[in-house]
Biotite code that builds the C-alpha atoms (Angstrom):
import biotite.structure as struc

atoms = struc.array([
    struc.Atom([29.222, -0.850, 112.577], chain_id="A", res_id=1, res_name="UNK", atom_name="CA", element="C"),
    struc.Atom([32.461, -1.667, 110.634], chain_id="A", res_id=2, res_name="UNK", atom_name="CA", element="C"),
    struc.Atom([33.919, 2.041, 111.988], chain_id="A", res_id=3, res_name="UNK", atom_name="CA", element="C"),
    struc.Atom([32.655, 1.505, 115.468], chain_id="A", res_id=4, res_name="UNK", atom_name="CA", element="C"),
    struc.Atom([34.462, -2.016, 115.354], chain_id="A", res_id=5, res_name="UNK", atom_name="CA", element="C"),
    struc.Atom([37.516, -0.124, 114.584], chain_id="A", res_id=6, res_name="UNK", atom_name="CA", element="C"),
    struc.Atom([37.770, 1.994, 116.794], chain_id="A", res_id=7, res_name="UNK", atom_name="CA", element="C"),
    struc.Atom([37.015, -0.283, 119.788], chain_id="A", res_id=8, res_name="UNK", atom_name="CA", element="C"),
    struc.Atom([39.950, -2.785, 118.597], chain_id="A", res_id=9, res_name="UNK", atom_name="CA", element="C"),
    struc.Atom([42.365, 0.016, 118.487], chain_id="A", res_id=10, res_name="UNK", atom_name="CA", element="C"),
    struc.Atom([41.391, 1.645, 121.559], chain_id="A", res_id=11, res_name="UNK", atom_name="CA", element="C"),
    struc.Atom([41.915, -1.455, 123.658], chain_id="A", res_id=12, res_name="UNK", atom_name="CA", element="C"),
    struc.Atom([44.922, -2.210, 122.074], chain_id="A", res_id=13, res_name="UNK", atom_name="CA", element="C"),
    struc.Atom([46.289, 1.440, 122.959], chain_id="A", res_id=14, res_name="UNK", atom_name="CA", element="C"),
    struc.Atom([44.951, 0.520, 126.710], chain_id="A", res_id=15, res_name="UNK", atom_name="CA", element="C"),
    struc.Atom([47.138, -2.005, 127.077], chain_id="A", res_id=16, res_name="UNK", atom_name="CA", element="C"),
    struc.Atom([50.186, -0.089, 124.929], chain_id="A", res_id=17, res_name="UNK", atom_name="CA", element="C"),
    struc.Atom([50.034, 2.725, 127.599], chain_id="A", res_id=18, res_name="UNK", atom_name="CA", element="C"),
    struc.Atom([49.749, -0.154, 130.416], chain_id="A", res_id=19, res_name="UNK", atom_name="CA", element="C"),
    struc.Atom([53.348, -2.095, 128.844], chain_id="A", res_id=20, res_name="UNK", atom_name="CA", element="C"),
    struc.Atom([54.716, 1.821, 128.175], chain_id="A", res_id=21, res_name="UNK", atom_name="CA", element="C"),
    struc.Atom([55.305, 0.537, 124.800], chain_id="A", res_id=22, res_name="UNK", atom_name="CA", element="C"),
    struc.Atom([55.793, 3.900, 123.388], chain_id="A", res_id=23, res_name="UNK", atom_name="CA", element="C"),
    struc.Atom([55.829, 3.613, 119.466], chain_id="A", res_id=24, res_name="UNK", atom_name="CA", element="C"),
    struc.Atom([52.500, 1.821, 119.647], chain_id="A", res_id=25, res_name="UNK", atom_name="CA", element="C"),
    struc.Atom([50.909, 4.379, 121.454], chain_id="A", res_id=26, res_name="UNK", atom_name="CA", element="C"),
    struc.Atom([52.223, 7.041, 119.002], chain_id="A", res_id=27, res_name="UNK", atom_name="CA", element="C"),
    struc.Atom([50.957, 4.862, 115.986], chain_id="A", res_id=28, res_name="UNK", atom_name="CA", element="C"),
    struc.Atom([47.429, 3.899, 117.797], chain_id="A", res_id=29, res_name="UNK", atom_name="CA", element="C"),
    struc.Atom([46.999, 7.464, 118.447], chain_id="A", res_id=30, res_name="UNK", atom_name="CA", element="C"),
    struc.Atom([47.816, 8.638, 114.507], chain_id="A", res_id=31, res_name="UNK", atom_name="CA", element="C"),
    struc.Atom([45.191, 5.848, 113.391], chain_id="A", res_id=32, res_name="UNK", atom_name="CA", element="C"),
    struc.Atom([42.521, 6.398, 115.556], chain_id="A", res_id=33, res_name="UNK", atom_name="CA", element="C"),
    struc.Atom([42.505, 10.483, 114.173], chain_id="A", res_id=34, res_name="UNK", atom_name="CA", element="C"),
    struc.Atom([42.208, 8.554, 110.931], chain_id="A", res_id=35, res_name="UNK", atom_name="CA", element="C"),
    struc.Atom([39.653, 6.452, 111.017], chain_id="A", res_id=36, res_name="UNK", atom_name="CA", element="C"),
    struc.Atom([37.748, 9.632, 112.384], chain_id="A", res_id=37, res_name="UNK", atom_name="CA", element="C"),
    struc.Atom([38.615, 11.800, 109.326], chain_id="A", res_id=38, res_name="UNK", atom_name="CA", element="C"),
    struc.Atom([37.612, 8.563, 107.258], chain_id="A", res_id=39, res_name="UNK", atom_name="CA", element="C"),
    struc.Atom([34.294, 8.752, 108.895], chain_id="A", res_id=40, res_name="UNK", atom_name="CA", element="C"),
    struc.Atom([34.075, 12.148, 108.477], chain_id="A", res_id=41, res_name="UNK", atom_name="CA", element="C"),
    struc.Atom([34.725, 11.987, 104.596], chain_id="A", res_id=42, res_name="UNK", atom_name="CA", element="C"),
    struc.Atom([32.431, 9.430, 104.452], chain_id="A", res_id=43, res_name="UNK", atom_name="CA", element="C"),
    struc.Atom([29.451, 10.932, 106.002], chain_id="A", res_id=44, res_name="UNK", atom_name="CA", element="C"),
    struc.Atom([29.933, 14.355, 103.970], chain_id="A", res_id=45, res_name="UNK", atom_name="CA", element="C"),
    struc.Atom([31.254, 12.808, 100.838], chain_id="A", res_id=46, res_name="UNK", atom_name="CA", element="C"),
    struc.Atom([34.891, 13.921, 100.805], chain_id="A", res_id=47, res_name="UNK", atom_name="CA", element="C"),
    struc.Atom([36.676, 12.082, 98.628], chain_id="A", res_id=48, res_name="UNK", atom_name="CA", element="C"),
    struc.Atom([39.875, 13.698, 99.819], chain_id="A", res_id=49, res_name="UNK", atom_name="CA", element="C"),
    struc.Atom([39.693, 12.605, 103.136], chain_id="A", res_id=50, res_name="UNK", atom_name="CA", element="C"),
    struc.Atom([38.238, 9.182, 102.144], chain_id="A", res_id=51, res_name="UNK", atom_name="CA", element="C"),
    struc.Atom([41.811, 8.692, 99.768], chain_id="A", res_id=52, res_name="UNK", atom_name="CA", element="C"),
    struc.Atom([44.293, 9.623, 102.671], chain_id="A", res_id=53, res_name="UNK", atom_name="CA", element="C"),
    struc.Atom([42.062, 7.087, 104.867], chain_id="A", res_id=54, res_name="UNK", atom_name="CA", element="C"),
    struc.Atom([43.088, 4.367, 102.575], chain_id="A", res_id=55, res_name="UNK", atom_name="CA", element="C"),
    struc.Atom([46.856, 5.509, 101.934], chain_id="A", res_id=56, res_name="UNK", atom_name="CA", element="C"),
    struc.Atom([46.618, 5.311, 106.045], chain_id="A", res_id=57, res_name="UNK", atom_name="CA", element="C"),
    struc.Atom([45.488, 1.628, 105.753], chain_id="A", res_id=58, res_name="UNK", atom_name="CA", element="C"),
    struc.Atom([48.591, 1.235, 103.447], chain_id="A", res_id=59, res_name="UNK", atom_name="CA", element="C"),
    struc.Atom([51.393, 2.207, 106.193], chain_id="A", res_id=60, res_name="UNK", atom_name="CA", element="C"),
    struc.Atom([49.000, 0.972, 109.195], chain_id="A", res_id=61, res_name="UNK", atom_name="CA", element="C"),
    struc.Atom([49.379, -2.664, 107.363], chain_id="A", res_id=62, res_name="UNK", atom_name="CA", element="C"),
    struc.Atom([52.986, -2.156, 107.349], chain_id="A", res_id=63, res_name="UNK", atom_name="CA", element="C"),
    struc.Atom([53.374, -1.461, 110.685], chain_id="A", res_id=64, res_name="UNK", atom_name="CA", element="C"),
    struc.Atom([51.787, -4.098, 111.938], chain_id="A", res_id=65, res_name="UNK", atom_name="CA", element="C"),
    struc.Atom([53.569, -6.683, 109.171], chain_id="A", res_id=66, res_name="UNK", atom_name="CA", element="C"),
    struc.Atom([56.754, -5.494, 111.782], chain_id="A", res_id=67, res_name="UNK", atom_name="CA", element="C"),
    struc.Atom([55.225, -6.099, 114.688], chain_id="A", res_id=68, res_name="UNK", atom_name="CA", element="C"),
    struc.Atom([54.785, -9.235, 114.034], chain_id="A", res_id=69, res_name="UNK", atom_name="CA", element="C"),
    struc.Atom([57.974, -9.782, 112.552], chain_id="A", res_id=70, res_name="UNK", atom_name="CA", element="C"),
    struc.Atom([59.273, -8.224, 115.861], chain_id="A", res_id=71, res_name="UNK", atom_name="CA", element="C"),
    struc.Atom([57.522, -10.447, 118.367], chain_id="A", res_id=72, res_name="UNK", atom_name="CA", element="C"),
    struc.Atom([58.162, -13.531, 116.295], chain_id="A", res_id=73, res_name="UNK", atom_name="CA", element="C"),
    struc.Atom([62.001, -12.662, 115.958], chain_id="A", res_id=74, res_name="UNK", atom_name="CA", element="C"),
    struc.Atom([62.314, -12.992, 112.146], chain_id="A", res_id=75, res_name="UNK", atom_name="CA", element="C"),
    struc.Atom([65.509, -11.961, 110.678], chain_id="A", res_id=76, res_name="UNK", atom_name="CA", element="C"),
    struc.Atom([67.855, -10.442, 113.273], chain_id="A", res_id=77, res_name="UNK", atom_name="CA", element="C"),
    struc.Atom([64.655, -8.896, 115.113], chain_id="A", res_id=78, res_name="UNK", atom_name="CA", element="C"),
    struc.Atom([64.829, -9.925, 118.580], chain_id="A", res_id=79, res_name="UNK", atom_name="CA", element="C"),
    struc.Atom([62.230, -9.299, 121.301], chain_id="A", res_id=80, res_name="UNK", atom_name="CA", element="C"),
    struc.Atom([63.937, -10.015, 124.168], chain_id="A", res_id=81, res_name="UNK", atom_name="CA", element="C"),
    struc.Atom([67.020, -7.333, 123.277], chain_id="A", res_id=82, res_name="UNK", atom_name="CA", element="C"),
    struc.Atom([65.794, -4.755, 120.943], chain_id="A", res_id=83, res_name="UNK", atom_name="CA", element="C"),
    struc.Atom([63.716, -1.660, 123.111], chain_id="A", res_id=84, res_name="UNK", atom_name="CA", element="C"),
    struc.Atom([62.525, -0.332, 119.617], chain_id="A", res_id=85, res_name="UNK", atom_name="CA", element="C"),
    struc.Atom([59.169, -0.143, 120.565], chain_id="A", res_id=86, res_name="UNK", atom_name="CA", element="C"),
    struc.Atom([59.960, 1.761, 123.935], chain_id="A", res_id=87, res_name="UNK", atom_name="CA", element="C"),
    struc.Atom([62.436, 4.081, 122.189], chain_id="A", res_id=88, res_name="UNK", atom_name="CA", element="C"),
    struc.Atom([65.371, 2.802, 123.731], chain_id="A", res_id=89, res_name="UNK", atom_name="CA", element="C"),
    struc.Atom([64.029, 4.803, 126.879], chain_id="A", res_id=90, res_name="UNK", atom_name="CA", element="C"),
    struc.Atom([62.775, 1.407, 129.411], chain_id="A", res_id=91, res_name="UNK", atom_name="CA", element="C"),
    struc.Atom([63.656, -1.758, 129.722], chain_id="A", res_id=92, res_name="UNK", atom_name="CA", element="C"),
    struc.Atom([59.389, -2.406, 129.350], chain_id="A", res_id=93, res_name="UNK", atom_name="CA", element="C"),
    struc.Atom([58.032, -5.175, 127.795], chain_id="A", res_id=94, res_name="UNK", atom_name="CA", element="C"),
    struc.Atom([54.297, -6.073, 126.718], chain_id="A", res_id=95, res_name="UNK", atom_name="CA", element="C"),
    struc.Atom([51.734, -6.163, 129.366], chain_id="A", res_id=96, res_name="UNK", atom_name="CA", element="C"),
    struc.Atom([51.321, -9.389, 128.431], chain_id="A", res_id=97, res_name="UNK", atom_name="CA", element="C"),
    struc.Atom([54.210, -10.477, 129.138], chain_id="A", res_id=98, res_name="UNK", atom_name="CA", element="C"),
    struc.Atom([52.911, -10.777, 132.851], chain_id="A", res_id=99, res_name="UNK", atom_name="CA", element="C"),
    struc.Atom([49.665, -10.559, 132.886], chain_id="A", res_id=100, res_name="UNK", atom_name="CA", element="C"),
    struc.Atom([48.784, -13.333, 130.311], chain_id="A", res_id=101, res_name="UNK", atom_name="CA", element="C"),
    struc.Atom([45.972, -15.641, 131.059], chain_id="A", res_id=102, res_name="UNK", atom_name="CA", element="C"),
    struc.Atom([48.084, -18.377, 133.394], chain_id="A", res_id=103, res_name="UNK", atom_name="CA", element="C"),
    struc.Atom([50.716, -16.902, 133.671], chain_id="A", res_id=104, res_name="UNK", atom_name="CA", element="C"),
    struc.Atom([52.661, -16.886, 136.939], chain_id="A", res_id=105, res_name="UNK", atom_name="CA", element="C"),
    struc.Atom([55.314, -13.992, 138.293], chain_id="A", res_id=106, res_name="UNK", atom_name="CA", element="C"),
    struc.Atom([58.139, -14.675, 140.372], chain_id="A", res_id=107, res_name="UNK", atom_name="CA", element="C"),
    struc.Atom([60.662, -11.661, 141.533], chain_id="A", res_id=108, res_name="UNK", atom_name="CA", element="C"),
    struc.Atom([64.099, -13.093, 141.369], chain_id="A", res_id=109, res_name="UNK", atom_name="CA", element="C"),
    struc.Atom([66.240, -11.739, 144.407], chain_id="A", res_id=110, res_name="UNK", atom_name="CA", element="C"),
    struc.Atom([69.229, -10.181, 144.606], chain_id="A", res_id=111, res_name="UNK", atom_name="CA", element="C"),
    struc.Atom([68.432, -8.629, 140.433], chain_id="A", res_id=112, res_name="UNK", atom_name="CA", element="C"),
    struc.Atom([71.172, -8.922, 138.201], chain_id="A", res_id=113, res_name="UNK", atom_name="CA", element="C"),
    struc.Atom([74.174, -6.005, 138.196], chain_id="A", res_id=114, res_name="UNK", atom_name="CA", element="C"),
    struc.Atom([72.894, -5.112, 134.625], chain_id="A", res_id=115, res_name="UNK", atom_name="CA", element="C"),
    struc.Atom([69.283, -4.812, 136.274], chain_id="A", res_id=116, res_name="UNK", atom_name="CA", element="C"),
    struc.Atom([68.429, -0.986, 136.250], chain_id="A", res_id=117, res_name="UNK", atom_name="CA", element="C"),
    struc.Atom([67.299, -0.179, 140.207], chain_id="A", res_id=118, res_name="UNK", atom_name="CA", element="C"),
    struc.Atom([63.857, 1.212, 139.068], chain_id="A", res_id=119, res_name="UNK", atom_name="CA", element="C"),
    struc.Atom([63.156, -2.561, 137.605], chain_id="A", res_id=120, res_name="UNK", atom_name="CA", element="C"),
    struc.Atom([62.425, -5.220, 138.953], chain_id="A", res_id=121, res_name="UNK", atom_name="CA", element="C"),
    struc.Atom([64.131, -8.612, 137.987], chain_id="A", res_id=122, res_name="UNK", atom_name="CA", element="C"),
    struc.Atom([61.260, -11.578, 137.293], chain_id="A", res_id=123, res_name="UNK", atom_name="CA", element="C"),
    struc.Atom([60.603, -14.908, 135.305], chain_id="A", res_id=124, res_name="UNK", atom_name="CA", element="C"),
    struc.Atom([57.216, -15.469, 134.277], chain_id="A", res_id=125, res_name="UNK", atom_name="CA", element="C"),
    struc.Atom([56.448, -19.413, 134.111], chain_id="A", res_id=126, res_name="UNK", atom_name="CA", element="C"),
    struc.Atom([52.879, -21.331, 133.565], chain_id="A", res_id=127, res_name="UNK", atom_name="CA", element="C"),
    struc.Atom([51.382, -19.315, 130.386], chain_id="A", res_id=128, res_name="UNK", atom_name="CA", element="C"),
    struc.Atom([48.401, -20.684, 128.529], chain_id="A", res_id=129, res_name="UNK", atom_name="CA", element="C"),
    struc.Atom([49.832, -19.077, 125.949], chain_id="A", res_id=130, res_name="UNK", atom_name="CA", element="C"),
    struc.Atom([52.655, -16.264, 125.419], chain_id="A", res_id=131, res_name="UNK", atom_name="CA", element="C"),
    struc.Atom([52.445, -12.832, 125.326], chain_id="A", res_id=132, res_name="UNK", atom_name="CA", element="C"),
    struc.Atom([54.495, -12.385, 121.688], chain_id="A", res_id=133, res_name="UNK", atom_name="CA", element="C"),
    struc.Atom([51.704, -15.064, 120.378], chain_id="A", res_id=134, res_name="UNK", atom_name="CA", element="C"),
    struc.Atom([49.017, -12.620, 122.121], chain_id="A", res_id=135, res_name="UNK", atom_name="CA", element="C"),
    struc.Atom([50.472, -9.439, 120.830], chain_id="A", res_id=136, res_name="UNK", atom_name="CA", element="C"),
    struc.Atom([50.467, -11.360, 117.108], chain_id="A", res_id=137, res_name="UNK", atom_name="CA", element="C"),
    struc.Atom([47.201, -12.135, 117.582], chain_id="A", res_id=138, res_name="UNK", atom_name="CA", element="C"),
    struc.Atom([46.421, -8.101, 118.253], chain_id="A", res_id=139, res_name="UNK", atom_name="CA", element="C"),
    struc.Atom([48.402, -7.285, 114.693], chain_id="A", res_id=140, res_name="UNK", atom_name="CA", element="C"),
    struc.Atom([47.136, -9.828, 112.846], chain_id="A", res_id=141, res_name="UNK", atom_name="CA", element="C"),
    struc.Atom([43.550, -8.511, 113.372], chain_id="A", res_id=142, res_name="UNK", atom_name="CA", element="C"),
    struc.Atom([44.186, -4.948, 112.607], chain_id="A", res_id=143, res_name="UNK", atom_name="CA", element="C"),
    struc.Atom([45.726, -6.190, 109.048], chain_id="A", res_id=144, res_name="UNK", atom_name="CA", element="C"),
    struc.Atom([42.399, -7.681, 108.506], chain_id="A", res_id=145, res_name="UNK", atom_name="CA", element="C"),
    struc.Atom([40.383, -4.871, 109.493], chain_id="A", res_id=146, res_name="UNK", atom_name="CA", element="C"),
    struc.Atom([42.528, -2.570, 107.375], chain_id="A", res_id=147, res_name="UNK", atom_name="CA", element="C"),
    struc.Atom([42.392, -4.088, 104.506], chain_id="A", res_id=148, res_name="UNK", atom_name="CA", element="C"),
    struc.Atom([38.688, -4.727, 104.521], chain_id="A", res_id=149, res_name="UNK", atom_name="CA", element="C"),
    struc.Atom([38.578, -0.995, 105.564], chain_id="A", res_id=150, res_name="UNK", atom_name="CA", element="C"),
    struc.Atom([41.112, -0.682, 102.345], chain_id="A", res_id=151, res_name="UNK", atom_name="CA", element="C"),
    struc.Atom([38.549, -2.176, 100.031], chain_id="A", res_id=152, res_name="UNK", atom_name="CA", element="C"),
    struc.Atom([35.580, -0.367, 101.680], chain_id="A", res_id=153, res_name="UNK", atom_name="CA", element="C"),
    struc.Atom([37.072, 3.152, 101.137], chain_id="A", res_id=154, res_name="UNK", atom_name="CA", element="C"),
    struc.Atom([37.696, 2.440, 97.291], chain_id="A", res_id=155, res_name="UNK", atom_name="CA", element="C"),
    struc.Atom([34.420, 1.734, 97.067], chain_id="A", res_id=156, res_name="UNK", atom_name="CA", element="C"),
    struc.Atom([33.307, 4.631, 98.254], chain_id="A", res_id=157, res_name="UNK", atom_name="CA", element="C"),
    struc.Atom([35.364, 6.607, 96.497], chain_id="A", res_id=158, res_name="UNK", atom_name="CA", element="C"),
    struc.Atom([34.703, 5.088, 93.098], chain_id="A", res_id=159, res_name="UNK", atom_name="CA", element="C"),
    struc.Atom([30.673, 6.039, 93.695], chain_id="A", res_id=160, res_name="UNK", atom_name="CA", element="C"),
    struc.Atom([31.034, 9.005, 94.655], chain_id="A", res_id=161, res_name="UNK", atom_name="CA", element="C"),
    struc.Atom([33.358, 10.005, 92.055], chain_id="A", res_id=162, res_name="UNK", atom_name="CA", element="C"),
    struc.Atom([30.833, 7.826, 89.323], chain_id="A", res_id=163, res_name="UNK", atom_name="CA", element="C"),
    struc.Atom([28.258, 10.259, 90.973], chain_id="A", res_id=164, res_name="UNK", atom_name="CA", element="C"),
    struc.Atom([29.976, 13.951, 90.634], chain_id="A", res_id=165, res_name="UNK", atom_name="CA", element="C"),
    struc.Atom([30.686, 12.595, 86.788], chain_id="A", res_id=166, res_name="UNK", atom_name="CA", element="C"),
    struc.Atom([27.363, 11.471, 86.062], chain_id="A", res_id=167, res_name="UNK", atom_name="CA", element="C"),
    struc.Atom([26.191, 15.328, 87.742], chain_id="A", res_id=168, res_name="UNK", atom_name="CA", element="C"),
    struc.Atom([28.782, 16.891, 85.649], chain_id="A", res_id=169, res_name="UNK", atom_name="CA", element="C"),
    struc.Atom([27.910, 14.834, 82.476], chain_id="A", res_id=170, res_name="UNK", atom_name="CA", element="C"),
    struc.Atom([23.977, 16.574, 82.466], chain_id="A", res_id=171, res_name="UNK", atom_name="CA", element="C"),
    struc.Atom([24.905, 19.862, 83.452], chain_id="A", res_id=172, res_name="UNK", atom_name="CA", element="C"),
    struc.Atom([24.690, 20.478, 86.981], chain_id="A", res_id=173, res_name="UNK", atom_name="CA", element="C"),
    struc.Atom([22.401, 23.377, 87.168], chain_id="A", res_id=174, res_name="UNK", atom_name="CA", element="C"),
    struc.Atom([23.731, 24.970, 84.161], chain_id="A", res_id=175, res_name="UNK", atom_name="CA", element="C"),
    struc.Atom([21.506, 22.473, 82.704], chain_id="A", res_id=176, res_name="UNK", atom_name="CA", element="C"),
    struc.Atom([18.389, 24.774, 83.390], chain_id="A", res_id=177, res_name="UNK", atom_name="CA", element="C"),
    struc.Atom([19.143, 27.333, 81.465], chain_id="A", res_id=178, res_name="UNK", atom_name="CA", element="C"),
    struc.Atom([18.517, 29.794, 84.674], chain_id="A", res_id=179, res_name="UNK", atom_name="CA", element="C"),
    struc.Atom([18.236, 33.560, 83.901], chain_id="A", res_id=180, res_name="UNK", atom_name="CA", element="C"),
    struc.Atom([17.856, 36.159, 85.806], chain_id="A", res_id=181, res_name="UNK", atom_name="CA", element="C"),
    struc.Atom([14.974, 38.565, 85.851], chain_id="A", res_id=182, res_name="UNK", atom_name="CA", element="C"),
    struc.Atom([15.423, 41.291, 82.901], chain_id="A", res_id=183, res_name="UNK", atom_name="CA", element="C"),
    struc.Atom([13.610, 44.473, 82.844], chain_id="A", res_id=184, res_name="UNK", atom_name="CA", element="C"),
    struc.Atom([10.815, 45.255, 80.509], chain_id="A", res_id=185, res_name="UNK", atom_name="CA", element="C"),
    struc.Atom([10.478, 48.298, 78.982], chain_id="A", res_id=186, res_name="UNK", atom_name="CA", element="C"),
    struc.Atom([7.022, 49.895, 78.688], chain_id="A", res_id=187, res_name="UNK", atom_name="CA", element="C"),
    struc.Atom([8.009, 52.691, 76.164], chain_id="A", res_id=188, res_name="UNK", atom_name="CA", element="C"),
    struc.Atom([6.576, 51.456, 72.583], chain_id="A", res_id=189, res_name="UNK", atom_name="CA", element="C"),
    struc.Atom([7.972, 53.279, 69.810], chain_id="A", res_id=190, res_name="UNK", atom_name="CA", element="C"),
    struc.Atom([5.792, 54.622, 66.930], chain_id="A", res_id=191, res_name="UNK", atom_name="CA", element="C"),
    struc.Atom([6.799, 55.312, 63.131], chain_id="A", res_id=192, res_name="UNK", atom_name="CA", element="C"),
    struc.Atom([6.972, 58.308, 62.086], chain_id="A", res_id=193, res_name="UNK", atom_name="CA", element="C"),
    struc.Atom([5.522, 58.759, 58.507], chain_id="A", res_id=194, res_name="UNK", atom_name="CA", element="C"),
    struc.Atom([4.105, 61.783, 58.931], chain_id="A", res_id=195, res_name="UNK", atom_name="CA", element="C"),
    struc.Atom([7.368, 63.240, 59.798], chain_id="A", res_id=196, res_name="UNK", atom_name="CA", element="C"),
    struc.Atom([9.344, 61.570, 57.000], chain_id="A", res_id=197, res_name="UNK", atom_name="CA", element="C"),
    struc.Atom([6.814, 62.929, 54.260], chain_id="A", res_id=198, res_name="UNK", atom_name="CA", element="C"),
    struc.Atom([7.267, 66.245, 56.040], chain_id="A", res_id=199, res_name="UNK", atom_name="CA", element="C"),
    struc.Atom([11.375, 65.334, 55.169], chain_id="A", res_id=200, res_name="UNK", atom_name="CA", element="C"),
    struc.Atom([10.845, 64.660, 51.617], chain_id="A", res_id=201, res_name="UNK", atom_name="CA", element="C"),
    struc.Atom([8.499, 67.272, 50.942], chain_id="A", res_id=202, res_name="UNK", atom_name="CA", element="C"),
    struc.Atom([11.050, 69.737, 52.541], chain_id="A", res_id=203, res_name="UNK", atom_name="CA", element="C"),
    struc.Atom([14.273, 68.256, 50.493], chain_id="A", res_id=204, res_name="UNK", atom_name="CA", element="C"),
    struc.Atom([11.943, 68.047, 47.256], chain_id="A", res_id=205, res_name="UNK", atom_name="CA", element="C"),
    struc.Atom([11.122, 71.581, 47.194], chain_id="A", res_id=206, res_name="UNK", atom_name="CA", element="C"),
    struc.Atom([14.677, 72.667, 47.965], chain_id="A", res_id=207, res_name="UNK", atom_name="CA", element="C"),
    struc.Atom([15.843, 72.631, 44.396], chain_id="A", res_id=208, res_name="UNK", atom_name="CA", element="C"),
    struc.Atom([13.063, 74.662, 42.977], chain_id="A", res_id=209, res_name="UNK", atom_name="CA", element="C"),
    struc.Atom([13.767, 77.011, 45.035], chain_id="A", res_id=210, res_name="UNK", atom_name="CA", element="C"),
    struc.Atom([17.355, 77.550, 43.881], chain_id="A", res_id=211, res_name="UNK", atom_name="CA", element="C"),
    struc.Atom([15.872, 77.602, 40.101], chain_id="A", res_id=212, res_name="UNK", atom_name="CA", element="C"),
    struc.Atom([13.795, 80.813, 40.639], chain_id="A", res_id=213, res_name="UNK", atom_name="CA", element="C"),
    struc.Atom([16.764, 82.386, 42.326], chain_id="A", res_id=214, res_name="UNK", atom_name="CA", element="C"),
    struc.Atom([18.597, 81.570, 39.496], chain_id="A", res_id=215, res_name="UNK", atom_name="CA", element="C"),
    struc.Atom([16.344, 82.931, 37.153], chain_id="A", res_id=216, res_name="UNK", atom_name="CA", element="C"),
    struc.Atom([15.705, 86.082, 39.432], chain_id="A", res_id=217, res_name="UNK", atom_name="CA", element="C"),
    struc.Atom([19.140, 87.118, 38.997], chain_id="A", res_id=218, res_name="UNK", atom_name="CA", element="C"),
])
């Protein structure tokens, strides 16, 4: 449910990214939601791997959105109404918002500006319930929350299943069996031979009498 929530907050936030052309959005959108799917992946098949990266991820994906908010809110010597980082520097585009908040009225102001490229078009927006920057803080703020509950989730996980492979490793694992395979039996039973060993005595005992009468035949 948490996953699924995820991914429908960051897909309709990358709806309205490709709607505003705000291109480094859409790139970043598009990186997290193959994320969160490997996430879910490592967490379904108990990949700790994956699970890590997820939450290293969460780490940057925080980060971004700590500077879009700085962006939209103009802290420092961020401003939203002259920087185009979040187009590239290739359009003049703003957030979708921007026009199509709830209230908010567009007006094309004829003849544009000389500084005015001729594929845009030259507007003011009055009568917003409330402004697009607030709107587009709004979007960042919630991702930071879902990422770092996602950040505490996957640590979780990771901590049981690594308790898990230790506690499996502490036992034995299957080594712990003692598992053999089958050995082959032999069905030839050896005897003793006395008989023959007598037979070997005998011989070696009457060895040296025979040498004395040779010696005393000579």
């Amino acid at each position: 449910m948490y996953q699924l929530s995820r991914e429908v907050s960051v897909l309709e936030r990358q709806i309205f990214d490709f709607l505003g052309y705000q291109w480094a959005p859409i790139l970043a959108n598009f990186i997290h939601i193959i994320i969160v799917i490997l996430g879910l992946f490592g967490t379904i098949q108990y990949r700790p791997r994956y699970i890590t990266g997820y939450a290293v991820w969460l780490v940057l994906w925080v980060t971004w959105n700590v500077f879009v908010i700085c962006f939209y809110l103009e802290a420092g010597d961020l401003s939203k109404e002259t920087d185009l980082i979040l187009t590239f520097n290739i359009s003049m585009h703003r957030s979708w918002w921007m026009e199509n908040g709830p209230g908010c009225t567009v007006t094309s102001v004829t003849p544009a500006p000389d500084w005015a490229p001729e594929d845009h078009r030259y507007i003011t927006v009055s009568g917003c319930l409330l402004e697009y920057q607030y709107i587009e803080v709004a979007h960042s703020s919630l991702q930071i929350f879902l990422a770092l509950a996602g950040f505490i989730y996957a640590c979780y996980v990771v901590k049981c299943i690594t308790e898990e492979e230790d506690s499996f490793d502490f036992i034995g694992g299957f080594d712990s069996y003692g598992y053999q395979g089958p050995q082959k039996t032999s069905h030839l039973q050896l005897q003793p031979m006395y008989i023959a060993n007598s037979v070997l005595y005998a011989v070696q005992a009457k060895k040296p009498r025979q040498s004395l009468q040779n010696e005393y035949a000579f």
